[in-house]
Structures are given as structure tokens and as C-alpha cells.
C-alpha positions as CSV (number, residue, x, y, z in Angstrom):
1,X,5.9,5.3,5.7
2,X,3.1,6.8,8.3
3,X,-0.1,7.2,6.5
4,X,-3.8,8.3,8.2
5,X,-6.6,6.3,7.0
6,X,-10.1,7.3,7.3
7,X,-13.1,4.8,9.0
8,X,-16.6,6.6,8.5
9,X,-15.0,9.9,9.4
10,X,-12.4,8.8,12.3
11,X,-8.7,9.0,12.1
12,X,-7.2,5.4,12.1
13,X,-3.0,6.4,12.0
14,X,-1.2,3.4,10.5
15,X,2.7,2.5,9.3
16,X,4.2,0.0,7.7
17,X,6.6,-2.3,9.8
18,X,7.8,-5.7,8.3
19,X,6.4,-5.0,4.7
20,X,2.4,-4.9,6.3
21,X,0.0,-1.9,7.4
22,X,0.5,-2.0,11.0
23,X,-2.8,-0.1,13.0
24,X,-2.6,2.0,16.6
25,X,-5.3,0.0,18.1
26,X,-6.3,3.4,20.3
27,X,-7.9,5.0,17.2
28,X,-9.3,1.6,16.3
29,X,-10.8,1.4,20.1
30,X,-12.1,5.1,19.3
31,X,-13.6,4.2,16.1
32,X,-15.8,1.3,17.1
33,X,-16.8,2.2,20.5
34,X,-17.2,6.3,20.3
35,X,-15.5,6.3,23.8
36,X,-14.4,9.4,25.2
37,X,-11.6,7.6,27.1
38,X,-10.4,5.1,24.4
39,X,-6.8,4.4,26.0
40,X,-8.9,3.6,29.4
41,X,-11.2,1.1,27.3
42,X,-7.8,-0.5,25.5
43,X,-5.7,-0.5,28.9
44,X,-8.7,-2.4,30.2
45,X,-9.3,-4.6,27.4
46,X,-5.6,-5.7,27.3
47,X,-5.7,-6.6,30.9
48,X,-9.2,-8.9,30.2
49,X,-7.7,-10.5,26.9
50,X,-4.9,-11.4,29.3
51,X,-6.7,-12.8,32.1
52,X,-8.9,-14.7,29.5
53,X,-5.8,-16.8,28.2
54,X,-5.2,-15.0,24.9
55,X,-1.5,-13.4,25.9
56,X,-0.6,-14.1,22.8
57,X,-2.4,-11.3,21.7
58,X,-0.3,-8.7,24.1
59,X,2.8,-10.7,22.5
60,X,1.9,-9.4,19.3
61,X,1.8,-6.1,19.9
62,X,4.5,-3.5,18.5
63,X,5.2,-0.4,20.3
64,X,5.5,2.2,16.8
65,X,6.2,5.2,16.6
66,X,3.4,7.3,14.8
67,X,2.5,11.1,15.1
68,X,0.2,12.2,17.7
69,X,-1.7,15.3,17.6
70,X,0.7,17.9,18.8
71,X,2.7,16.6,15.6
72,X,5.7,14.6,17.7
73,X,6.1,10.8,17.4
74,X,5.1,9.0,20.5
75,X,5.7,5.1,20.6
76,X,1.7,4.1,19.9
77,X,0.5,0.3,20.5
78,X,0.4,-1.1,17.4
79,X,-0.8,-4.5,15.4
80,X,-1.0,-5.9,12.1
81,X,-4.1,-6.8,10.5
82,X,-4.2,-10.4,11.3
83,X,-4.2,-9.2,15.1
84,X,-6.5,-6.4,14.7
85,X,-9.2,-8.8,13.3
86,X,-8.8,-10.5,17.0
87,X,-8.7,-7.9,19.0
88,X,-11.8,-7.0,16.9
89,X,-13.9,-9.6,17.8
90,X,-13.5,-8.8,21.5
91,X,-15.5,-5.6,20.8
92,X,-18.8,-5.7,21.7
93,X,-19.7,-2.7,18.6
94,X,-22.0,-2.2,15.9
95,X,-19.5,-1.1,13.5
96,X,-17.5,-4.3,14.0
97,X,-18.2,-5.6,10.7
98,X,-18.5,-3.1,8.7
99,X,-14.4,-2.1,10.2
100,X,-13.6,-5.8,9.5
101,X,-14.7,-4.9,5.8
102,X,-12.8,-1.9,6.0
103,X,-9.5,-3.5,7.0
104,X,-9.7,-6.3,5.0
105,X,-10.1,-4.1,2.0
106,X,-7.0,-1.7,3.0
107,X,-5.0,-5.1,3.5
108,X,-5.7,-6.2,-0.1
109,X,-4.8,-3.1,-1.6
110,X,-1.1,-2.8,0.4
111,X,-0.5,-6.4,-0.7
112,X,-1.4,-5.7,-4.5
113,X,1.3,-2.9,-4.2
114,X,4.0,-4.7,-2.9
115,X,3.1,-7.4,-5.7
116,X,2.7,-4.2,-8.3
117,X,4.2,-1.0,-6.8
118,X,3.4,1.4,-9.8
119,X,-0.3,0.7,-8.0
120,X,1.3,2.6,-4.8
121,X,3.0,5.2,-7.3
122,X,-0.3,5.8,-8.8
123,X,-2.7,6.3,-5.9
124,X,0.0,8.8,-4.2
125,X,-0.1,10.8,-7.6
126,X,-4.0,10.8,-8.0
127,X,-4.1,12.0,-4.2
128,X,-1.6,14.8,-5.1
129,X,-3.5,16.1,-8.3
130,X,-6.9,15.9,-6.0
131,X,-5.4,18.0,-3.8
132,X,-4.5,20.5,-6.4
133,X,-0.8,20.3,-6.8
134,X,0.4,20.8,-10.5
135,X,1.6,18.2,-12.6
136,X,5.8,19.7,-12.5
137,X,5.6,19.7,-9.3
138,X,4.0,15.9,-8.4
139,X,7.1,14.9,-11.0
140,X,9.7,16.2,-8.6
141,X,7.7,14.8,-5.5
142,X,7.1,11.1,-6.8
143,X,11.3,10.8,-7.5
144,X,12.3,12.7,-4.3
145,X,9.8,9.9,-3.0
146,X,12.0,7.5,-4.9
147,X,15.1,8.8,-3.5
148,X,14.1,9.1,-0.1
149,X,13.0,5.5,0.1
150,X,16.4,4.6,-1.6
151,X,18.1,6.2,1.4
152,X,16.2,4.6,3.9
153,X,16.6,1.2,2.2
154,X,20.2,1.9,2.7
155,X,20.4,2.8,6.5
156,X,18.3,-0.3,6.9
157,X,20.8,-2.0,5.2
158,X,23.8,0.0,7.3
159,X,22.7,-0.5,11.0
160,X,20.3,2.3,11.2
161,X,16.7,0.3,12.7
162,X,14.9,3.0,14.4
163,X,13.0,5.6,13.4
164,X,14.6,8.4,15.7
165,X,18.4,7.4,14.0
166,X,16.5,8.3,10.8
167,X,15.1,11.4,11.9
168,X,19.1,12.5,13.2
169,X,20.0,11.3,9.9
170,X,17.4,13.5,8.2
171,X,18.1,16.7,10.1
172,X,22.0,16.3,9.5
173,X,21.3,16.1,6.0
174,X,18.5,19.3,6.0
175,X,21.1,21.3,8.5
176,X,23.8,20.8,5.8
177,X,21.6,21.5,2.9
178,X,19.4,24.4,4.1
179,X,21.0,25.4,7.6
180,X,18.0,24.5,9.8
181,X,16.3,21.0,10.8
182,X,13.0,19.8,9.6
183,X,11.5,20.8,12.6
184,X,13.1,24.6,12.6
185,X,11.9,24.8,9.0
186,X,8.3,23.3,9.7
187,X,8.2,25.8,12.3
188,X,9.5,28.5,9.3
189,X,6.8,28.0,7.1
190,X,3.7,27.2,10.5
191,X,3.5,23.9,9.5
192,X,2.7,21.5,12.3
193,X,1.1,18.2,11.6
194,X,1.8,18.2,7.6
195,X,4.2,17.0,6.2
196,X,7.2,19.2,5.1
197,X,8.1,17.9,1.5
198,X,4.4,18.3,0.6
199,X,4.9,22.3,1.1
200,X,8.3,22.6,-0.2
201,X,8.7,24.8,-3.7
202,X,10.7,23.5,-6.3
203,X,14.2,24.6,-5.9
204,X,13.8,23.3,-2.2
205,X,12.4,19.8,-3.3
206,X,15.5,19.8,-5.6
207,X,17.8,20.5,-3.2
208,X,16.7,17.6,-0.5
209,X,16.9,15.5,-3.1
210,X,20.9,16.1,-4.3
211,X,21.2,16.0,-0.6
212,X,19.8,12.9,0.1
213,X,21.0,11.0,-3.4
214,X,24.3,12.4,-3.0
215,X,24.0,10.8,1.0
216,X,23.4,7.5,-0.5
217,X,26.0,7.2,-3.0
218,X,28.8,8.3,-0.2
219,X,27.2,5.3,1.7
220,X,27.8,2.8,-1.1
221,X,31.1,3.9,-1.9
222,X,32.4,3.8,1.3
223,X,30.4,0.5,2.0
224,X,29.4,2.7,5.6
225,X,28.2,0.9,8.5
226,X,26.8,2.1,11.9
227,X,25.2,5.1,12.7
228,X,28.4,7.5,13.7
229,X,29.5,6.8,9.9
230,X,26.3,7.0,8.5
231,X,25.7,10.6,10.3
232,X,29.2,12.0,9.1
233,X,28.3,11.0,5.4
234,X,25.1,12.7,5.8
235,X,26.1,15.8,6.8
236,X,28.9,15.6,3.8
237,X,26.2,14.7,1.3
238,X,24.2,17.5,2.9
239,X,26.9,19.6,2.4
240,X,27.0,19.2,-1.6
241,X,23.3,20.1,-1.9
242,X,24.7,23.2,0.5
243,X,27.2,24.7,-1.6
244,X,24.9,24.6,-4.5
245,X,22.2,26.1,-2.6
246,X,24.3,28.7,-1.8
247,X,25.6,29.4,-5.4
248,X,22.1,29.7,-6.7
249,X,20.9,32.1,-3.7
250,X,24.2,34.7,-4.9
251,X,22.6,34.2,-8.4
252,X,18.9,35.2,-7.6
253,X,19.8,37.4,-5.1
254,X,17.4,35.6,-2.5
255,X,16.9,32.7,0.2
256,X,16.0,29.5,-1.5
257,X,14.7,28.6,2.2
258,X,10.9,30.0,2.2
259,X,8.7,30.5,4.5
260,X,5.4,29.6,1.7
261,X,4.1,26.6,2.0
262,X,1.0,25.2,-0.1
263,X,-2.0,25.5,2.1
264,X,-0.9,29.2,2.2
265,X,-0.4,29.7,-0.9
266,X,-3.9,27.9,-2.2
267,X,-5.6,29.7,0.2
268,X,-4.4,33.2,-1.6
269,X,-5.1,32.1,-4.6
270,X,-9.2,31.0,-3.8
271,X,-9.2,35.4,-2.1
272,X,-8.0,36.6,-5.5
């Protein structure tokens, strides 16, 4: 789960690897020292913390995978919150405390969730209604959620660790379902940075989610492991949301694939 937090107006990306926010420390570097070539600064830093004795610091750094601005993953340096709070203090900045703050707040609240996750369930429902989503439609969001974490918990579980398996997983399960990859169907509806469930219609959120269920019951009852098998049961789990799909289209007479999406379709609505 890739989430964008905000730091007195500045992007800070940030994932969760090994059940903890994990930060890109370039958009930290950006955030408390305004430079105009943060990866210069961090690149320099990393070589002085190094020199300095603290390689332990450089040993705790993950290579993640979060989205960069042209909307592809890109492996990002990454560290959790503990490290962060080092790397922190060799900032000479202003705003070092008040981020310390910051973090240490953002910390809490992912380790209250894990302790309570209706508390997760909650805030992602609260951001949906603020955004102006209506209440059907957040239902069939929060349990495709649901699902889609179900399925991931099983490839975890089945030999699938990185995040590019998951996204071949994904996109044989969407080309079975809908006949196009996420990526042809963000392209569909001129989406690029936004997320694709979060300007899906109802019949389409339905349909990802028999795709991906369906995917995750072949996996248990065929106890799968690797990822050849799991690819081949997603493509067949795919496959069942597909002929439904299909049926329904010959019944309405129309693509259940749209091009809409919902900053589109909000925007229409504030004209009228």
C-alpha cells in the first residue's frame, strides 16, 4: 500500500514494507532543505554519513518501489521511521523538529491501526466521502479493498515477493476480466498518476472484484505455489469475471469498460 503524505505543503511518498511506514528519503531531503537538487544533497550526505562511521545507516536502507512523477514505479531509497529520525538529525534545517513531530505522529497512527484496523478502514472512508464519492460507491471500494489485500496476502503467502510479480499478476487478471491491462485502461480513461479503482464505475469495481476473489479461491484450492502457477490461476479467475462481463454487456447493449472516470465526471457536474 503506497500512500502520499503531506509535510507543510511538500509531497513525502511513503509504503509499507515489513508491517511499518517506510519514507523515500529524497522527498524528505526536499522537504527540509528546499533544495533544488535534493538527490545531489542525499547522494552527498550518504557518502559523509559513511565516511563519518555511521554505515549502518546506508545498511538500513531499502531500495522500494514507489511512483515517480511520470506515474511509473522506480526503485526509490527508502527507510523506516526509526532511520529517518537519524538521518534527520544530520540535517542542518529549520524544520527539523517540527518533521520529527510530523513523523512521529504518522508513526503512531500506522501502529494504532495495525493494533485496531477498523481505524485504517475509517480514515480511508472519511477521505473518500471528503472527496465527494457517494456512500454506494465507498461500500463497493472499502470490500474490493478487502479483497484485493486478501489476494495479496495470498501471493505473499505463494512465492510472489516483489511488487512487479504483483503487477503481472494484476494485469493477467484485468486482461481476462476487461481485455486491456491497468495501464491500457488508465490510459482509456487519461488517467496518469491516480489511481485506477478510485475512477472505476460500479459495474467495473464489481467486476475486479469477482476477478480477483474468484483468483484467490483457485489459489487455495489448488494450494498454488510460484509465480508460473499463480499467473495461470489468475488469468482463469480473470476469466470468470470475463464471461460475466461479457453476458451483461449483450444485455445492456454496451461496453462495461468506460472511458469516465471521476475527476471527469465531478468536473461536469460543478459546469452544470
Amino acid at each position: 500500500m503506497t500512500k502520499i503524505a503531506i509535510f507543510r505543503g511538500v509531497k513525502i511518498r511513503k509504503i509499507i514494507y515489513l508491517n511499518e511506514w517506510w519514507f523515500s528519503v529524497i522527498d524528505v531531503v526536499e522537504a527540509l532543505t528546499e533544495s533544488d537538487r535534493p538527490r545531489k544533497y542525499w547522494s552527498d550526505l550518504k557518502k559523509k554519513l559513511v565516511t563519518e562511521g555511521y554505515s549502518e545507516v546506508s545498511d538500513k536502507i531499502g531500495q522500494l518501489k514507489l511512483e515517480a512523477p511520470d506515474g511509473k514505479l522506480r526503485e526509490t531509497d527508502c527507510v523506516n521511521t526509526e532511520t529517518m529520525f537519524r538521518l534527520i538529525q544530520s540535517i542542518p534545517s529549520p524544520k527539523a523538529e517540527p518533521f520529527k513531530r510530523w513523523l512521529a505522529k504518522v508513526g503512531y497512527e500506522r501502529v494504532k491501526e495495525i493494533e485496531d484496523p477498523e481505524l485504517a478502514t475509517k480514515r480511508t472512508r472519511m477521505l473518500y466521502k471528503l472527496k465527494g464519492y457517494p456512500d454506494d460507491w465507498i461500500e463497493k471500494r472499502m470490500r474490493g479493498i478487502a479483497i484485493r489485500e486478501e489476494l495479496t496476502d495470498e501471493w505473499q503467502k505463494r512465492g510472489a515477493q516483489r511488487q512487479r510479480e504483483y503487477e503481472i499478476l494484476t494485469a493477467e487478471i484485468s486482461k481476462a476480466t476487461f481485455g486491456i491491462t491497468p495501464k491500457e485502461y488508465k490510459r482509456k480513461k487519461g488517467l496518469k498518476r491516480e489511481n485506477l479503482r478510485d475512477h472505476m464505475d460500479d459495474f467495473e469495481l464489481i467486476f475486479t472484484m469477482l476477478g480477483e476473489r474468484s483468483t484467490t479461491e483457485i489459489h487455495r484450492q489448488e494450494e498454488s505455489q510460484g509465480v508460473p502457477k499463480l499467473k495461470r490461476d489468475a488469468k482463469r479467475g480473470g476469466h470468470i469475471a470475463g464471461v460475466s462481463r461479457k453476458d451483461l454487456e449483450k444485455e445492456l447493449g454496451r461496453s462495461v469498460v468506460s472511458d469516465k472516470n471521476f475527476l471527469r465526471n465531478r468536473e461536469s457536474k460543478k459546469l452544470k
